[in-house]
C-alpha positions as CSV (number, residue, x, y, z in Angstrom):
1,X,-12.2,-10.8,-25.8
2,X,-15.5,-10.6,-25.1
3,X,-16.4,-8.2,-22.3
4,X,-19.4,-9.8,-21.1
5,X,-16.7,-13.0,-19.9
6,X,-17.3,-13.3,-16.1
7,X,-13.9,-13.3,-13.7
8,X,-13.6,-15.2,-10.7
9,X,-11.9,-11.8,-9.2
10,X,-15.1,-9.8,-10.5
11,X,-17.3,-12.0,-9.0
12,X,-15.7,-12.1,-5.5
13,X,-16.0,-8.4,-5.5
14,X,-19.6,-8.2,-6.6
15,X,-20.4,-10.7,-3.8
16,X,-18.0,-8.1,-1.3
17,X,-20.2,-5.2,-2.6
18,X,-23.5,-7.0,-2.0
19,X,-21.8,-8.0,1.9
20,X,-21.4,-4.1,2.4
21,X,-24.7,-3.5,0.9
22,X,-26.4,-6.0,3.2
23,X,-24.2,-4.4,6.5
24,X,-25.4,-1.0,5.8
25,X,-29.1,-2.2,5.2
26,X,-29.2,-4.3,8.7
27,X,-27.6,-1.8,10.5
28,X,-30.2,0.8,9.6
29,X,-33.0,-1.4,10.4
30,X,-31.7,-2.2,13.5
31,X,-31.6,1.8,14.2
32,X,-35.6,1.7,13.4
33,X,-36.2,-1.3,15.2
34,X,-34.3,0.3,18.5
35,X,-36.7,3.5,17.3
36,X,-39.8,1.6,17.1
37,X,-39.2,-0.6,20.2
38,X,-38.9,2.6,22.6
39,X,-42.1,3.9,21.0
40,X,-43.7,1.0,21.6
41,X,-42.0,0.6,25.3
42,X,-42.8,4.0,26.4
43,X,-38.9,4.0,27.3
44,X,-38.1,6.6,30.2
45,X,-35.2,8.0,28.4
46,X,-35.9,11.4,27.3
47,X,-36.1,12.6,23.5
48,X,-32.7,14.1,23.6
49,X,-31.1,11.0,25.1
50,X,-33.3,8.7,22.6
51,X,-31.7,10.8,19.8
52,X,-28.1,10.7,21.1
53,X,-28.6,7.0,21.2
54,X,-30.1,6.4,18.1
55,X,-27.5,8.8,16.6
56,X,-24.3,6.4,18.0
57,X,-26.1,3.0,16.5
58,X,-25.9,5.2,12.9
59,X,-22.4,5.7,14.0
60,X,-21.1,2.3,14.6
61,X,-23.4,0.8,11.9
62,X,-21.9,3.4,9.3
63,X,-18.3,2.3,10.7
64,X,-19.3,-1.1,9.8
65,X,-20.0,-0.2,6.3
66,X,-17.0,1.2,5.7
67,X,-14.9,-1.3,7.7
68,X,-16.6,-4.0,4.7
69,X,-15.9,-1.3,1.8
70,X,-12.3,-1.1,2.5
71,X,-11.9,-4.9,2.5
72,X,-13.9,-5.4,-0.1
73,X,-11.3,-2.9,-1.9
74,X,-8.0,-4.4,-0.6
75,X,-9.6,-7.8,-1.7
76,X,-10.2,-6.2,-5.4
77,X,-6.6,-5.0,-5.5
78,X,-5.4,-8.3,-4.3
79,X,-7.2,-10.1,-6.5
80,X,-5.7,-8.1,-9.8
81,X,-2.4,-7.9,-8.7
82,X,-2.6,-12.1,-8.5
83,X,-4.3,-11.8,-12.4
84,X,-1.5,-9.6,-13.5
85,X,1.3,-11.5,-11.4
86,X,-0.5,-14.9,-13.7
87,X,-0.1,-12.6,-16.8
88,X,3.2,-11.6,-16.5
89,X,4.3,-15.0,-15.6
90,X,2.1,-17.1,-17.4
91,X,5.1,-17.9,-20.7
92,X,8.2,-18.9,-17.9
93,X,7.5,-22.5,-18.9
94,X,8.5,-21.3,-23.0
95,X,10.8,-19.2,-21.3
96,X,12.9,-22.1,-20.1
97,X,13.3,-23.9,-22.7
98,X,14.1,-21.2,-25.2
99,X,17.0,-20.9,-22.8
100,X,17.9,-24.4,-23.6
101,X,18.1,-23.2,-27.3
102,X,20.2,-20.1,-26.9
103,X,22.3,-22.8,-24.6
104,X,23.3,-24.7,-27.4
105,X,23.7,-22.0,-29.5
106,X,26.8,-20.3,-27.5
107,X,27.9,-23.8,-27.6
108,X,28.3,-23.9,-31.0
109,X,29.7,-20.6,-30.8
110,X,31.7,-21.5,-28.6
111,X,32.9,-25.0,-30.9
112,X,33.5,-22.7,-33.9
113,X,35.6,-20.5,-32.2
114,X,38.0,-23.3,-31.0
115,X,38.1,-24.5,-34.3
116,X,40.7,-24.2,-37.1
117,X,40.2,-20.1,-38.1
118,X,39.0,-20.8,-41.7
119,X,36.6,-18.7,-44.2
120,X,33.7,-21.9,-42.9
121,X,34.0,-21.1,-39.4
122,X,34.0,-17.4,-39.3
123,X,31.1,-17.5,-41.6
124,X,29.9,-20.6,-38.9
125,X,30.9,-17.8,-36.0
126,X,29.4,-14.7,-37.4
127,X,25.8,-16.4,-38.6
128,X,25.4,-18.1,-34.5
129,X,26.5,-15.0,-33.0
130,X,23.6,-12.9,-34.7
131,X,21.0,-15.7,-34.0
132,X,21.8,-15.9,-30.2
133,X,22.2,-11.9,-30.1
134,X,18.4,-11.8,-31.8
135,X,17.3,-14.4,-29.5
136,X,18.9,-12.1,-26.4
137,X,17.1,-8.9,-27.7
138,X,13.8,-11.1,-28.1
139,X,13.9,-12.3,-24.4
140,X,14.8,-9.2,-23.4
141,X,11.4,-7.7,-24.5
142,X,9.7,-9.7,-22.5
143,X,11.7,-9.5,-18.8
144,X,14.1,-12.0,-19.6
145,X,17.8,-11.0,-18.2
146,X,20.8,-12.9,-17.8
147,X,22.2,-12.8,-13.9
148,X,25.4,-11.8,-13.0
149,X,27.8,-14.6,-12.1
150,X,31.3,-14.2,-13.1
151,X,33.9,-13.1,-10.4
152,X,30.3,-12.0,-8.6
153,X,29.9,-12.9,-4.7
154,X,28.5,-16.0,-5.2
155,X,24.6,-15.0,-3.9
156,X,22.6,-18.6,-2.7
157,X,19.3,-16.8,-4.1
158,X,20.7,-16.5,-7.7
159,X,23.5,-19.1,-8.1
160,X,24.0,-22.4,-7.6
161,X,27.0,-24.3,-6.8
162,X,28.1,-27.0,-8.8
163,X,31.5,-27.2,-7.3
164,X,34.6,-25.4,-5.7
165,X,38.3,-24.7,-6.9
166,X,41.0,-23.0,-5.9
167,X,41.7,-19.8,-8.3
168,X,44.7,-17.2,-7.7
169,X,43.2,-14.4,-9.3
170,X,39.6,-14.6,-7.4
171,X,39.1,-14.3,-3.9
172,X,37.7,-16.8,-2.1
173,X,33.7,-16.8,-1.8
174,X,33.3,-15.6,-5.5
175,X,32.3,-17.2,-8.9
176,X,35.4,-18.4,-10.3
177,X,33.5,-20.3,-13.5
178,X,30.4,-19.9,-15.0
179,X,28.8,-23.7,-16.0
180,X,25.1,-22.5,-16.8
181,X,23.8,-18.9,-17.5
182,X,20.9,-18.1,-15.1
183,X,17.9,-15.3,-15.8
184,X,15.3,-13.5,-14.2
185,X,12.2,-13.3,-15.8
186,X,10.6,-9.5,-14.0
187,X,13.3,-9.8,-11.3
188,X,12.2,-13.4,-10.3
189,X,14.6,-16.4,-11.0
190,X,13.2,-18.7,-13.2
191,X,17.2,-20.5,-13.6
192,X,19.9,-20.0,-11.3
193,X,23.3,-19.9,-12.7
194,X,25.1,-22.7,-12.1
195,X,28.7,-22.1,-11.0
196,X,32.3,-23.2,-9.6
197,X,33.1,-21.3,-6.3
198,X,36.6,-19.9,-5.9
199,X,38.1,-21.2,-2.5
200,X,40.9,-18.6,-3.0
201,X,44.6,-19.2,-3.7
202,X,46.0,-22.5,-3.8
């Protein structure tokens, strides 16, 4: 890329620096105008007092200055946390419909195994296993991991409820049937798993 490309965030900053910068420059000439105008006045304050004065307008105006550096700093920081938050987020549309893919691909896992157990379907079984386990390991790489459901507490923030059913084995309140896998793509759900709710024994 080439480094001369101008960023929003950098220019934001610059424009924060050049706010401090302009701070620190008004406050010191309003010290030397408060300097000039008792000159000029004749003030009755003596030259100790004139100085302790002067010295407290340095003070605030030098508070001021940094008051504007730290901001413009926490904006900076903001500002590349958003970038890399847009980076790091930025393939969740692909993301989703990969998932789609690897989907249908445990289906047809899933069809082969209920299938008559011939030489064909193994073969069928064995070849779609390894493509969805290479897909798993791919999305892995880039944050992509499945989210707990089965026989889990069924959680609002991860899950989502298709249905309930009574189950004997699963307590009531817990995933009795997973319908659709969810993920979480850097521990944010981009798909909640879809699930049937145990209402407990019938």
């Amino acid at each position: 890329m080439n480094e001369t490309t101008s960023h929003p965030e950098n220019d934001d900053v610059r424009e924060e620096a050049t706010e401090a910068r302009s701070a620190a420059e008004e406050a010191a000439d309003q010290a030397h105008e408060s300097l000039d105008a008792a000159n000029e006045q004749n003030a009755p304050e003596t030259r100790d007092e004139e100085m302790i004065r002067l010295r407290g307008e340095v003070e605030a105006a030098d508070k001021r200055v940094l008051q504007a550096q730290a901001e413009a700093e926490n904006f900076r920081k903001r500002m590349r946390r958003d970038y890399e938050d847009q980076l790091k987020f930025a393939a969740m549309p692909l993301v989703n419909d990969i998932l789609q893919v690897r989907d249908n691909l445990n289906r047809a896992i899933e069809a082969a195994n209920a299938s008559e157990s011939t030489d064909t379907a193994q073969g069928l079984r064995e070849g779609v296993a390894m493509v969805a386990k290479q897909l798993d390991d791919t999305l892995g790489k880039y944050g992509v991991e499945p989210i707990p459901a089965d026989g889990e507490e069924f959680d609002p923030n991860v899950h989502e409820a298709i249905s309930q059913m009574p189950h004997p084995e699963i307590e009531s309140g817990k995933v009795a049937h997973v319908a659709v896998s969810g993920f979480t793509m850097h521990g944010r759900v981009i798909r909640p798993a879809q699930v049937v709710v145990s209402t407990g024994a019938p």
